[in-house]
C-alpha atoms as an extended CHARMM CRD file, in Angstrom:
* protein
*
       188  EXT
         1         1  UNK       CA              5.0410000000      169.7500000000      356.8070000000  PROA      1               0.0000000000
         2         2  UNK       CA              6.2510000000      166.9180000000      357.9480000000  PROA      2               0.0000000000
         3         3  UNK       CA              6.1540000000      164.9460000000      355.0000000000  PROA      3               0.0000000000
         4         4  UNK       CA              8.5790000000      167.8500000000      353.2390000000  PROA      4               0.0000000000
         5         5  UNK       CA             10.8890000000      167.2380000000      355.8950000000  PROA      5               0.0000000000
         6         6  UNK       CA             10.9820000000      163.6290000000      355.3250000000  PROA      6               0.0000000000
         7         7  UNK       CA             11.4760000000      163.9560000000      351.5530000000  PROA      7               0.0000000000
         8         8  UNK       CA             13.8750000000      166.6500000000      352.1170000000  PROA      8               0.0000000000
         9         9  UNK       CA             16.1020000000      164.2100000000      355.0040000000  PROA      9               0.0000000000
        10        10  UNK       CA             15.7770000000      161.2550000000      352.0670000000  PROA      10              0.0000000000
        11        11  UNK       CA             17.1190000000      163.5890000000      349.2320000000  PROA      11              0.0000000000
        12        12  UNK       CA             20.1010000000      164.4740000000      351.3640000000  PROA      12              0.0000000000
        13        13  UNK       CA             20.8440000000      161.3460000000      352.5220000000  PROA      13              0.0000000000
        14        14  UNK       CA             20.7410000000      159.7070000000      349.2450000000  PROA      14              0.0000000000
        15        15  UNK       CA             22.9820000000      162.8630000000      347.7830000000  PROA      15              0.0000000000
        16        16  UNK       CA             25.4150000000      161.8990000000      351.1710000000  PROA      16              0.0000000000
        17        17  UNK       CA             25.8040000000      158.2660000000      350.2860000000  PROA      17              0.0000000000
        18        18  UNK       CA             26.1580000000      158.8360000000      346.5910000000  PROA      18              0.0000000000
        19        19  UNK       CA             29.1840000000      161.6800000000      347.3620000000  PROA      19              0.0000000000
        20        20  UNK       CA             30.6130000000      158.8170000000      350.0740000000  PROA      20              0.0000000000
        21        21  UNK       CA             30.2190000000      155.8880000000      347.4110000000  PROA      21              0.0000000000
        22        22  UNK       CA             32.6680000000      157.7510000000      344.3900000000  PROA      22              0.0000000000
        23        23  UNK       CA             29.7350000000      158.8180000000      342.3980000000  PROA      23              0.0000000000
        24        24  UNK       CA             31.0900000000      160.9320000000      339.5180000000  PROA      24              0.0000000000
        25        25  UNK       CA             30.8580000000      164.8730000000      340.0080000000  PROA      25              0.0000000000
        26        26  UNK       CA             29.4960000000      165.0140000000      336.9840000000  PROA      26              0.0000000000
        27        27  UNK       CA             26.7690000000      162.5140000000      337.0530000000  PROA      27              0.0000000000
        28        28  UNK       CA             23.1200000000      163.6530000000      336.5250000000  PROA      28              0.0000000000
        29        29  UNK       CA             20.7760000000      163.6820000000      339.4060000000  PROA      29              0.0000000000
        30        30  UNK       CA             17.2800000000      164.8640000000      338.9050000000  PROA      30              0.0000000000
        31        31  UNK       CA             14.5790000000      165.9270000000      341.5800000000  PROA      31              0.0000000000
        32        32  UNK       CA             10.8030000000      166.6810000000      340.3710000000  PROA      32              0.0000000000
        33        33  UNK       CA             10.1460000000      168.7970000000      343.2180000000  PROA      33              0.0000000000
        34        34  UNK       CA              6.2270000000      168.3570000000      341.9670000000  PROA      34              0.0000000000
        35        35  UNK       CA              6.0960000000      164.5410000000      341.7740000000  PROA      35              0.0000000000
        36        36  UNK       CA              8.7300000000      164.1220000000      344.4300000000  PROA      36              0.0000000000
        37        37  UNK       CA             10.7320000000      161.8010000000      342.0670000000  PROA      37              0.0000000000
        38        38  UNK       CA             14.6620000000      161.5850000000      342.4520000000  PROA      38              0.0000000000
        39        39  UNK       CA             16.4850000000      159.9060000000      339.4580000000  PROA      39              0.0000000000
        40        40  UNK       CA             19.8720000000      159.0670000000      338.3950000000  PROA      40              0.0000000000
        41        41  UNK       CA             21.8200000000      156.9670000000      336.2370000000  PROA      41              0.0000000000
        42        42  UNK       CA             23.3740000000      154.2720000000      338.4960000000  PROA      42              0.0000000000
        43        43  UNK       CA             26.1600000000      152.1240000000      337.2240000000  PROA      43              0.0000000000
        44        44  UNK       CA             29.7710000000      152.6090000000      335.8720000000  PROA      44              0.0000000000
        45        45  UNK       CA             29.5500000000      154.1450000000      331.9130000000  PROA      45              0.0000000000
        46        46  UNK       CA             32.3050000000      152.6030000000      329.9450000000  PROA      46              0.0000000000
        47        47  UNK       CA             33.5460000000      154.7000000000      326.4320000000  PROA      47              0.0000000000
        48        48  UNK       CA             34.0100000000      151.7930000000      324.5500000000  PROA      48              0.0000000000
        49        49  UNK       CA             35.1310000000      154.3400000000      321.3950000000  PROA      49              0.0000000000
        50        50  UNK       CA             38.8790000000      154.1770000000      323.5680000000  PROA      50              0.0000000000
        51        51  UNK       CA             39.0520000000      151.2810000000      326.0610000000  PROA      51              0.0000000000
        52        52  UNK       CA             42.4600000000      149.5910000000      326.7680000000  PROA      52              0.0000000000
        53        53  UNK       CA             42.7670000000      146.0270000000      326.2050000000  PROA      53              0.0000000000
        54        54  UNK       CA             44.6580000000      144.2410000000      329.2500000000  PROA      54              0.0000000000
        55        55  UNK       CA             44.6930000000      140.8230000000      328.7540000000  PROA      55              0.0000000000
        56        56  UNK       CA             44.0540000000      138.6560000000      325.8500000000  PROA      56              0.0000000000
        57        57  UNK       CA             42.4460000000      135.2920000000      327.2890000000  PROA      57              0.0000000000
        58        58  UNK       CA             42.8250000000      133.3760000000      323.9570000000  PROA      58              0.0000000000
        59        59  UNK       CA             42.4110000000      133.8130000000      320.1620000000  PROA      59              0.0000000000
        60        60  UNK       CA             38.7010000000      135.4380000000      320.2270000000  PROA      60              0.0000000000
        61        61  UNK       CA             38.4440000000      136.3090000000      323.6530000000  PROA      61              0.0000000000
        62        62  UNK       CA             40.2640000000      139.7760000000      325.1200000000  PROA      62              0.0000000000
        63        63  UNK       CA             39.4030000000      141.7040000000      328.9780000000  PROA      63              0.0000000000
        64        64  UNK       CA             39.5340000000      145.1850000000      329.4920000000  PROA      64              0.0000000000
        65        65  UNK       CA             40.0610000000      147.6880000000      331.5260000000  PROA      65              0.0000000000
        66        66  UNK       CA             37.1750000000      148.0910000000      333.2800000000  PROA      66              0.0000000000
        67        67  UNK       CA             37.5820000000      144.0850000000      333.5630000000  PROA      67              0.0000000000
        68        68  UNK       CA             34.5000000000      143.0500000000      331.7110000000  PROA      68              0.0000000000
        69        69  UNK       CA             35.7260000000      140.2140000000      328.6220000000  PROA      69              0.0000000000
        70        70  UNK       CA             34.8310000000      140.6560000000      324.9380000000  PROA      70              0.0000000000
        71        71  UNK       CA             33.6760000000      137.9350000000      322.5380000000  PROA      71              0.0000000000
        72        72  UNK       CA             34.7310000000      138.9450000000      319.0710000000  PROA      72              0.0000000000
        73        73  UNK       CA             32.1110000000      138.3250000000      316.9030000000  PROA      73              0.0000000000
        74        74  UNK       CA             32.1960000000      135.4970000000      314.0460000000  PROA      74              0.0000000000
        75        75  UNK       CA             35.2260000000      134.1380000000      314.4500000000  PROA      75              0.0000000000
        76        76  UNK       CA             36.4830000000      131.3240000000      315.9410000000  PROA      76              0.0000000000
        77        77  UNK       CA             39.7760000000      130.2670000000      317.3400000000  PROA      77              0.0000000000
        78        78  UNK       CA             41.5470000000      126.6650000000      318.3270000000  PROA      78              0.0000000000
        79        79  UNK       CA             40.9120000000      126.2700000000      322.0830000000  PROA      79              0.0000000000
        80        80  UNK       CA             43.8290000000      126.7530000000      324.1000000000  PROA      80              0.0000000000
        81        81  UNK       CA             42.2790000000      125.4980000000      326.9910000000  PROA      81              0.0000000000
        82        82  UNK       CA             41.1220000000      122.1240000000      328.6540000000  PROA      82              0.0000000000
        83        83  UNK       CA             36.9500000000      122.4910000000      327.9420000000  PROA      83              0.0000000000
        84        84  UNK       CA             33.8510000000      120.7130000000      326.6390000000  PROA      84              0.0000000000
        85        85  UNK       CA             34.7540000000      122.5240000000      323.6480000000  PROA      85              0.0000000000
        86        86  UNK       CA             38.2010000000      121.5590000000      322.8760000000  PROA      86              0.0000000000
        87        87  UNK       CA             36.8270000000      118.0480000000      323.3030000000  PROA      87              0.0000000000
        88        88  UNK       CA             33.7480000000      118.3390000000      320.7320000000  PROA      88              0.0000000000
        89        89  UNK       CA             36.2800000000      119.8710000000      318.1380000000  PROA      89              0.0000000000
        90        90  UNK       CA             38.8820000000      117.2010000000      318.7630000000  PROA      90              0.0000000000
        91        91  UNK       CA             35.9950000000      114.3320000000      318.1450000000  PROA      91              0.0000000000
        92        92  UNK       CA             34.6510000000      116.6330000000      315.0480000000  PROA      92              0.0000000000
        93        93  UNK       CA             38.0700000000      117.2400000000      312.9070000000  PROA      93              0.0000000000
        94        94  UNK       CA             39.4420000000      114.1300000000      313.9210000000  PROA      94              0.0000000000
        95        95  UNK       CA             42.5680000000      115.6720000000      315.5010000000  PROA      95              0.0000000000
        96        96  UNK       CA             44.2600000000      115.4160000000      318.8510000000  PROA      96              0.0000000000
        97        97  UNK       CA             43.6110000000      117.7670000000      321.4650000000  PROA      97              0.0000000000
        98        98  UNK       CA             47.4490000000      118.2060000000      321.8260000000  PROA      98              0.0000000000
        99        99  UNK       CA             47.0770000000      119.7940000000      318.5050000000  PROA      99              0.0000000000
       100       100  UNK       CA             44.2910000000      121.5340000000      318.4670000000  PROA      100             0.0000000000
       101       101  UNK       CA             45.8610000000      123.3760000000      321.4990000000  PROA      101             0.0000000000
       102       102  UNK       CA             49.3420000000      124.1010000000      319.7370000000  PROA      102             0.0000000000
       103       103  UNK       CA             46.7340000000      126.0960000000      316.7940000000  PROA      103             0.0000000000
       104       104  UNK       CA             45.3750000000      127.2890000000      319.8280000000  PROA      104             0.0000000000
       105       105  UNK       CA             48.8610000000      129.0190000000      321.2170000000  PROA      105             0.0000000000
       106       106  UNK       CA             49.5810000000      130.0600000000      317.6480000000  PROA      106             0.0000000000
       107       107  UNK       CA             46.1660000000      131.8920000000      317.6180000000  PROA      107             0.0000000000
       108       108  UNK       CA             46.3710000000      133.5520000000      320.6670000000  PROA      108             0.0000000000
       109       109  UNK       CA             50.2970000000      134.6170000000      320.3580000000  PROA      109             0.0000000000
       110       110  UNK       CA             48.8700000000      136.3050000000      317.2380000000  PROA      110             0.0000000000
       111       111  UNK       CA             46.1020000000      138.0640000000      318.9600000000  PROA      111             0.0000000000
       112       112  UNK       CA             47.9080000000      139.0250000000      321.8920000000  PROA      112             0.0000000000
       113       113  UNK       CA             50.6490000000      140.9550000000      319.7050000000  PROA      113             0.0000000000
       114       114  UNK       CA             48.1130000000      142.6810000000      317.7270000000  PROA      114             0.0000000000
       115       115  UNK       CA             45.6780000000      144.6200000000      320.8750000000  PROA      115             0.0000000000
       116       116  UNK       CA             46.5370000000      143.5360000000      323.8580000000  PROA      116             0.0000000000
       117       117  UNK       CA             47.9940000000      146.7610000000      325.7730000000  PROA      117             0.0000000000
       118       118  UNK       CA             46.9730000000      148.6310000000      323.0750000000  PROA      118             0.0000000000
       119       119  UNK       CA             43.4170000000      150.8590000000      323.2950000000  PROA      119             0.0000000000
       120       120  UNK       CA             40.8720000000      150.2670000000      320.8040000000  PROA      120             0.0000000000
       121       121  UNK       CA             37.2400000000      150.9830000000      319.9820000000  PROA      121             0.0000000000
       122       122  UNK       CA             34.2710000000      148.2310000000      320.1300000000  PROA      122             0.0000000000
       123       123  UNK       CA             31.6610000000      147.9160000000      317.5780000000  PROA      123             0.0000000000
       124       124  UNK       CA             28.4470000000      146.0060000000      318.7580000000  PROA      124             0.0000000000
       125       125  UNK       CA             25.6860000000      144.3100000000      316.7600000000  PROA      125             0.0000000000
       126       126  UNK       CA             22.3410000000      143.3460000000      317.4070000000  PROA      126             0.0000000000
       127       127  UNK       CA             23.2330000000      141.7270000000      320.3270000000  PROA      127             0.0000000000
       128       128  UNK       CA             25.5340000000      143.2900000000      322.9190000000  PROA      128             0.0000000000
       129       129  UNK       CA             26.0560000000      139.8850000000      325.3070000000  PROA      129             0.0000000000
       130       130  UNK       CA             25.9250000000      136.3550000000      324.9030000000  PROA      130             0.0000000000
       131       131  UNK       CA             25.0300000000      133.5500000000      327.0960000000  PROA      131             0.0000000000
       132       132  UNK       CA             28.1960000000      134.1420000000      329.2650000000  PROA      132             0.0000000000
       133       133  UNK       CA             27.8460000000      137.6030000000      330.0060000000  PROA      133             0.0000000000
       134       134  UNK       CA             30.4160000000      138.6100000000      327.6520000000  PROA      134             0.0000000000
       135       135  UNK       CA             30.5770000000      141.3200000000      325.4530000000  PROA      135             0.0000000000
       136       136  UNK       CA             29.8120000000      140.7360000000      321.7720000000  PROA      136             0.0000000000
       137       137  UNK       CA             31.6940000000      142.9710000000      319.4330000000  PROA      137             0.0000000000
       138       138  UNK       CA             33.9600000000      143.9430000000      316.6180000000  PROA      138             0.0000000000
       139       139  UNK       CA             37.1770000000      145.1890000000      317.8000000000  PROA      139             0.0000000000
       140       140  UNK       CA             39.4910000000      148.4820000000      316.2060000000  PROA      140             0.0000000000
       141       141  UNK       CA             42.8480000000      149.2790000000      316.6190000000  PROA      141             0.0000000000
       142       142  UNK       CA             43.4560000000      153.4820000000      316.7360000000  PROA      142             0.0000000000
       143       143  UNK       CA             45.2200000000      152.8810000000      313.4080000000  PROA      143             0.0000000000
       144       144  UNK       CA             41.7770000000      151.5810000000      311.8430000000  PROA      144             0.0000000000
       145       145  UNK       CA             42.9290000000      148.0010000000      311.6290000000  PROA      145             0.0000000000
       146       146  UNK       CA             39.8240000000      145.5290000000      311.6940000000  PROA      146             0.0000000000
       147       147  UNK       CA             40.7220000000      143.3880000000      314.7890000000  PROA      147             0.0000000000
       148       148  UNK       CA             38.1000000000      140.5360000000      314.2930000000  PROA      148             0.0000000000
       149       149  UNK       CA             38.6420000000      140.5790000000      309.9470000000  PROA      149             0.0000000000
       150       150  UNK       CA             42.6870000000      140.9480000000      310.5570000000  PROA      150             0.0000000000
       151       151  UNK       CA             42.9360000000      137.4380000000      312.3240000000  PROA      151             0.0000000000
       152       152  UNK       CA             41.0450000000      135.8420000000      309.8590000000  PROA      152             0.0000000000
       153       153  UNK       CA             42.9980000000      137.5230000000      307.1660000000  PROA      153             0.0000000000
       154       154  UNK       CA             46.2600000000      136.6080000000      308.6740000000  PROA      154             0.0000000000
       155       155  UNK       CA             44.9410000000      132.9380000000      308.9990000000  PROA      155             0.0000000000
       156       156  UNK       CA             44.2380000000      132.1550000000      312.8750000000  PROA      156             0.0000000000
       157       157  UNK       CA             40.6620000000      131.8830000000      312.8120000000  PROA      157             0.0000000000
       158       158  UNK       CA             37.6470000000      129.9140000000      311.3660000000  PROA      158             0.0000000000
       159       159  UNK       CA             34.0880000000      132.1220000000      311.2450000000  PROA      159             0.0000000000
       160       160  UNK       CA             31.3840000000      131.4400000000      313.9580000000  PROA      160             0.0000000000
       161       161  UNK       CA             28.5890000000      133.0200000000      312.8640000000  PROA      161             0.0000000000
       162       162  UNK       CA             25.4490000000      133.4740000000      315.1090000000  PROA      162             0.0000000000
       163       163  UNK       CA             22.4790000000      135.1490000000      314.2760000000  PROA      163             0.0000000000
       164       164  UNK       CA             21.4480000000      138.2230000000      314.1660000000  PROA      164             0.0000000000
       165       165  UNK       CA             24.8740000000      138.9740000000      314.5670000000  PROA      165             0.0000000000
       166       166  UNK       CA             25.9620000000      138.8960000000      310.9960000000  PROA      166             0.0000000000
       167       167  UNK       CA             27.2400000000      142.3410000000      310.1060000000  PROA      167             0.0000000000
       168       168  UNK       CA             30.5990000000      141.2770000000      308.5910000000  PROA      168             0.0000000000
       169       169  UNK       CA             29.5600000000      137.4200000000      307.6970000000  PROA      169             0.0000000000
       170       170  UNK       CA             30.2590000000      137.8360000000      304.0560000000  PROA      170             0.0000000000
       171       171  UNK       CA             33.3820000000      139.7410000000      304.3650000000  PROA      171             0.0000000000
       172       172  UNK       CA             34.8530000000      137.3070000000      307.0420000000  PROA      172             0.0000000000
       173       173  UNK       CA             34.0760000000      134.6110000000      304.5130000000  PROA      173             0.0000000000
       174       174  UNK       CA             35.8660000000      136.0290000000      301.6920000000  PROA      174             0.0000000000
       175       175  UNK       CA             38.9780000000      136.3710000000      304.2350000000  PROA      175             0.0000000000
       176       176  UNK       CA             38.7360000000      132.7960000000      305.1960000000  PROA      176             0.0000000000
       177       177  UNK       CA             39.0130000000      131.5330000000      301.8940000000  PROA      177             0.0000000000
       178       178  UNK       CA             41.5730000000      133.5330000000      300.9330000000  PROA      178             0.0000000000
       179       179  UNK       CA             43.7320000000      132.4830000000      303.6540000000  PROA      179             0.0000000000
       180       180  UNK       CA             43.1090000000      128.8680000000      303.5670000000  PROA      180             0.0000000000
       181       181  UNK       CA             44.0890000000      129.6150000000      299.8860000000  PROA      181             0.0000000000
       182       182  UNK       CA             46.7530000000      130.9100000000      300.0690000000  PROA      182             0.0000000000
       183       183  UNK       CA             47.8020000000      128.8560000000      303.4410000000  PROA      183             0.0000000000
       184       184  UNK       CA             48.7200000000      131.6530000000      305.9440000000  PROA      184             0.0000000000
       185       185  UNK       CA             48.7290000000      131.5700000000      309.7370000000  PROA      185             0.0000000000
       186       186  UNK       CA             46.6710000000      128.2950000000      310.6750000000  PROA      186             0.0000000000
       187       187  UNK       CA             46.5410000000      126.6640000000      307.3850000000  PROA      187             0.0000000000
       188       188  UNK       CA             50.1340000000      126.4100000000      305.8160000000  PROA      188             0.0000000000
């Protein structure tokens, strides 16, 4: 008997703090009264199929609402900010880091008028994270617009490609040509 009364007092005081911490009325919490199991789901879901974008950080880099920051996947824009990075590329296409940072504002004035403020929908590939605890995705506009493929279209990226994330590799190729072709955005 007394063990029932201690799994009852745990099962109400884990409903208490759960109702006291903002858990969602509609999240699922399961008791096996025969195995004396209690489960939920802990943690914040996120529908990433309408999420508003509320900062962009730089060219390939965006936050969102619920604060976490998205990678977009293989692409690759001008730094904008002082970094290991900005550094390498400076010693690697044997320009100035003063100008690799003005194709770095370009970029990023580009991407911020296209999402940010606006809500979109996140694709993911193999990999969901990288190294920095980013998200790794494709991005959507409502309108259907190809966030990641539209700024190398338009010219303000170079691809990045990381396996096994390699969905859209050959079509962000094609676009990369084309605009160093036909020299828009980055290129002219």
């Amino acid at each position: 008997m007394r063990r029932v009364f201690s799994k009852l007092y745990l099962f109400t005081g884990l409903i208490l703090l759960l109702g006291l911490s903002g858990c969602k009325e509609d999240a699922q919490i399961n008791y096996n009264a025969s195995t004396g199991i209690l489960s939920m789901p802990f943690g914040k879901t996120y529908n990433y199929a309408d999420i508003l974008v509320t900062r962009v950080v730089d060219g390939d880099t965006l936050v969102l609402e619920t604060g976490e920051r998205v990678r977009l996947i293989g692409i690759d824009t001008p730094e904008i900010h002082a970094s290991n990075k900005l550094y390498r590329d400076s010693q690697r296409t044997n320009q100035d880091v003063t100008t690799i940072q003005k194709m770095g504002q370009r970029a990023y004035a580009f991407t911020k008028n296209l999402v940010e403020g606006r809500r979109v929908s996140l694709e993911f590939d193999v990999e969901k994270y990288d190294k920095y605890d980013r998200l790794l995705a494709y991005v959507y506009l409502k309108d259907g617009t190809f966030v990641n493929a539209e700024i190398v279209k338009q010219g303000y990226a170079s691809l990045m490609t990381y396996p096994p994330n390699v969905k859209y590799a050959d079509l962000f190729l094609k676009l990369y040509q084309e605009a160093r072709q036909n020299q828009r955005g980055l290129w002219k």
